[in-house]
N, C-alpha and C positions, 0 to 999 in steps of 0.2 A: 285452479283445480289441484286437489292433492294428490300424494303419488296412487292411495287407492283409489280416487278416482278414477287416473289415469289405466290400471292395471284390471277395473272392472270394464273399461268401454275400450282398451287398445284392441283386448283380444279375440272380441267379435267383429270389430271393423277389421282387421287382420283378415277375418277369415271373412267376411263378405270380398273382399278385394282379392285374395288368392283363390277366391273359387270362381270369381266374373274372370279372374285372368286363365284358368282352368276350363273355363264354358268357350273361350278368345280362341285358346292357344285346338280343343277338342274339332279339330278340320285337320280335311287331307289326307296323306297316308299316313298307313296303322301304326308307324315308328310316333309320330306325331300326336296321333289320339293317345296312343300310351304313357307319353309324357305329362299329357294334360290330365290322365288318371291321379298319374304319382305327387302333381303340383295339388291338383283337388286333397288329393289323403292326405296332404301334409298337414290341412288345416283341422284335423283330427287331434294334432297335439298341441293345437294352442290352448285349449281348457286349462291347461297345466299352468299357464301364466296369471289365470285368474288369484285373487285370493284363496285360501283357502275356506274363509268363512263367506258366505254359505254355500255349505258343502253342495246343496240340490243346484246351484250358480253352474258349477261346473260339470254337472253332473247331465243338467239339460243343455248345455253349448257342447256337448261329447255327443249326446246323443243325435241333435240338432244337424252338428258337420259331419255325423257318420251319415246321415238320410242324405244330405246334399252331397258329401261325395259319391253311394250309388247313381244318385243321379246324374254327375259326370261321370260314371262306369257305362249307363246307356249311350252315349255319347259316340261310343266306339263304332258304333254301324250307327248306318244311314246318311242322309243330306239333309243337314241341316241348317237355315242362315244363325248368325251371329247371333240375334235377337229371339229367337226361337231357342236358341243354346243357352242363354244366360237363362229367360224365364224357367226353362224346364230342369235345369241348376237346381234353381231355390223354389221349386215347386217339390211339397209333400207328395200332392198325387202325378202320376204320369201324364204329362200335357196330352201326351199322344191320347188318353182315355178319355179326355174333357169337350164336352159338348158344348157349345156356343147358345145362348138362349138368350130372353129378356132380362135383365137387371134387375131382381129383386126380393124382396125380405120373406124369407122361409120362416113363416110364422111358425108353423108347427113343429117344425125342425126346431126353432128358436127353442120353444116350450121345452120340447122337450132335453136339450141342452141343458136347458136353468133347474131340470128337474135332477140331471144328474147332476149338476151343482150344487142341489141343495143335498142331496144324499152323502156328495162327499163331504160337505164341511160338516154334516150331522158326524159321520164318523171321524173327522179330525176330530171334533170336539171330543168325541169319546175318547178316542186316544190321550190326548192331553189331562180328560177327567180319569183316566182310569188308576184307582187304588187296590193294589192286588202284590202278593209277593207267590215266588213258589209257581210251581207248572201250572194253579190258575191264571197266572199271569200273561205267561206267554201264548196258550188257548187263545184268551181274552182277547191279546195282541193282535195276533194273527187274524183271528175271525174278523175285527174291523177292518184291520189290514187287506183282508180281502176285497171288504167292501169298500174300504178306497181307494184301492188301486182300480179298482172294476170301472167306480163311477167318476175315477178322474179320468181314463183314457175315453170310455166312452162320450163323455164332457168333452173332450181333445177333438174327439173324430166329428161329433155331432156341430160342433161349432164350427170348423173347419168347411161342414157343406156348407154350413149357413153364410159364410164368406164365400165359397168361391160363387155361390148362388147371387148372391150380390153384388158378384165383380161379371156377371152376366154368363156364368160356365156353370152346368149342369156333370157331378162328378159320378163315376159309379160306384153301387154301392161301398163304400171305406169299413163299415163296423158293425157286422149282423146280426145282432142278438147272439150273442158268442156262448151263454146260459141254455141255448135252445139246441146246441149243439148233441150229435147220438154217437160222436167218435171223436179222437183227440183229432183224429186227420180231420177230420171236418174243421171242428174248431179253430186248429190254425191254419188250413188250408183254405178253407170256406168263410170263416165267421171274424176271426180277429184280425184286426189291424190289415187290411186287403190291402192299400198301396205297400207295404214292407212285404207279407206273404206271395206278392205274385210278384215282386221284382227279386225273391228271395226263390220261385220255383223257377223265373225264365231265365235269373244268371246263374244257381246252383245246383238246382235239381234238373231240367230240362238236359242239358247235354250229357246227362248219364242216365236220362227218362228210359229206352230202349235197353240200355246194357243191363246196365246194374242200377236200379232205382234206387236198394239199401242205400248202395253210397251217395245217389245224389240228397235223399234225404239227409241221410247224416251231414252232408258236407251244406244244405243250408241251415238244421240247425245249430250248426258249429260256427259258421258266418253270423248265423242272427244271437248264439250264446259270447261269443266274440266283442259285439258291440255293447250290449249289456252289461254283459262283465267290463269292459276295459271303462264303461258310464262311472259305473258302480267305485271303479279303483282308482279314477281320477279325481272323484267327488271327494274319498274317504282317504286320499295320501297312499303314498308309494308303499309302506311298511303296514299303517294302521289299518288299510282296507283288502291287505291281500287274504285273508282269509274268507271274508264276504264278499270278494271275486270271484275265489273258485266254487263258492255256494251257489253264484247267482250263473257261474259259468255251466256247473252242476245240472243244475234246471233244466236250462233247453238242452244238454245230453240226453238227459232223462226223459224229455220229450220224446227226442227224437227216437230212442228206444222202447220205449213203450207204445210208439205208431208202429215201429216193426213189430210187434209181437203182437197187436191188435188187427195186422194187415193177415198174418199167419194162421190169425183165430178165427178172423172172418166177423168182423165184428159189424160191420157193414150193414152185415145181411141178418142181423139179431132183429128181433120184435124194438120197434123204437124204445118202449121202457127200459129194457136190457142195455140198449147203447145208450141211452142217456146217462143210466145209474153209472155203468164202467166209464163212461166221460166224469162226471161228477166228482166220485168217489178216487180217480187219478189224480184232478185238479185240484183236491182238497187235500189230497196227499203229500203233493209235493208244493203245495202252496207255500208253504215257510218260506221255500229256499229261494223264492221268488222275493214274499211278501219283506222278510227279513232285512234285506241289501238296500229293500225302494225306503222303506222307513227309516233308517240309518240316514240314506242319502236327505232325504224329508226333516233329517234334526231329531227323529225321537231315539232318544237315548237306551240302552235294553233296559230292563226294571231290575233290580238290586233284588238279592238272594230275603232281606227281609223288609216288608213293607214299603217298598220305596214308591213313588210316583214316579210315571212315563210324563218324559219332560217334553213341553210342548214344544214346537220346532223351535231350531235357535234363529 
């Protein structure tokens, strides 16, 4: 095996092995479970060992060991056996949330999975076909860009039931129509990504739920703009990605401030049209600073000031 063999498969077996020893060591008292935090985070910084090329390589093992180390952060309360600790490790969703059922194939879930697959790679294709120079360009950009980031997580979440359905565990809801959403707090409190949003309200927001809410919101999406951004700046090199860090870091701010100011308006309580459109009209807003960093990371190159083609991923 050559050395980049060896440099693309060291540093995910690294991090399977110090997060099982991180699930070993999370028993006992809380000097102990804390330890087992800091061995789990560490495996955050092995992406960096990866190759550089491809950039999305190290950009998914970042985001990868940042979910699995929350899940040794749970660790810290309760009783747990050994074997309970490791699965609930390298489990996406909260084991403690998963329902034991029969074994079997979520046809319709499947379906609809393969439909967001086919939507994303309609939009890769577009990206890659896209001829444009000048502010049509990056419109252009963004608007697929939308549409693929939408239909690949969705794709993410919806394949994910259909696995644990078939490993015999019934999950609750993960990804809810997040389009259908009448508030940004809904949307990411309600509709996107539910195993990250509720271990992002019950460790960041929850024990400042009573005092000061502002702050616990701000402080999960500063935890959840944290891991994004540092995805983002691992993928794209220490120097060449720190600008589309602080873009992608930017984002969830921006989230998180624009729920305060929607909390103050009362947007809640608006005619559903009303809270949709102010939903809408935010996410479309700040979609760039999303859309921008995921596509980078994905190999497409920005488009050149004249004429140039968006380069298909590398």
């Amino acid at each position: 095996m050559g050395v980049l063999g060896v440099r693309s498969i060291l540093p995910p077996v690294l991090a399977v092995l110090l997060l099982t020893l991180a699930a070993a060591v999370a028993t006992g008292p809380r000097w102990q479970r804390r330890v087992a935090v800091v061995i789990g985070g560490a495996s955050i910084f092995l992406p960096w060992l990866l190759p550089p090329e491809p950039a999305v390589a190290r950009g998914v093992l970042a985001l990868v060991t940042s979910v699995w180390t929350m899940r040794v952060i749970d660790l810290r309360r309760g009783t747990w056996s050994l074997p309970a600790r490791v699965v609930h490790t390298f489990s996406v969703v909260d084991t403690r949330l998963l329902v034991r059922g029969p074994r079997r194939l979520d046809v319709a879930g499947l379906f609809n999975a393969l439909g967001w697959i086919a939507a994303a790679v309609a939009a890769a294709w577009g990206l890659g076909a896209l001829h444009a120079a000048g502010g049509e360009a990056w419109i252009t950009r963004w608007a697929i860009g939308v549409v693929l980031v939408y239909a690949a997580i969705s794709t993410l979440y919806g394949m994910m039931a259909v696995g644990y359905r078939a490993l015999g565990f019934q999950t609750p809801p993960l990804h809810v129509a997040p389009i259908l959403a009448r508030s940004v707090q809904e949307l990411w409190g309600e509709r996107w990504a539910k195993p990250i949003s509720r271990w992002l309200g019950e460790t960041c927001f929850r024990p400042w739920a009573r005092t000061r809410p502002l702050v616990g919101v701000l402080a999960a999406f500063a935890v959840s703009a944290f891991f994004h951004a540092y995805a983002v700046w691992v993928a794209l090199g220490v120097f060449d990605g720190l600008a589309l860090t602080a873009v992608m870091f930017a984002y969830f701010v921006l989230q998180g401030a624009v729920m305060n100011v929607e909390r103050v308006a009362g947007v809640r309580r608006w005619p559903a049209w009303a809270g949709h459109a102010w939903t809408v009209v935010w996410m479309l807003a700040f979609a760039p600073f999303f859309v921008e960093p995921a596509l980078r990371v994905l190999g497409y190159a920005a488009p050149a000031r004249e004429g140039a083609t968006v380069s298909a991923p590398r």
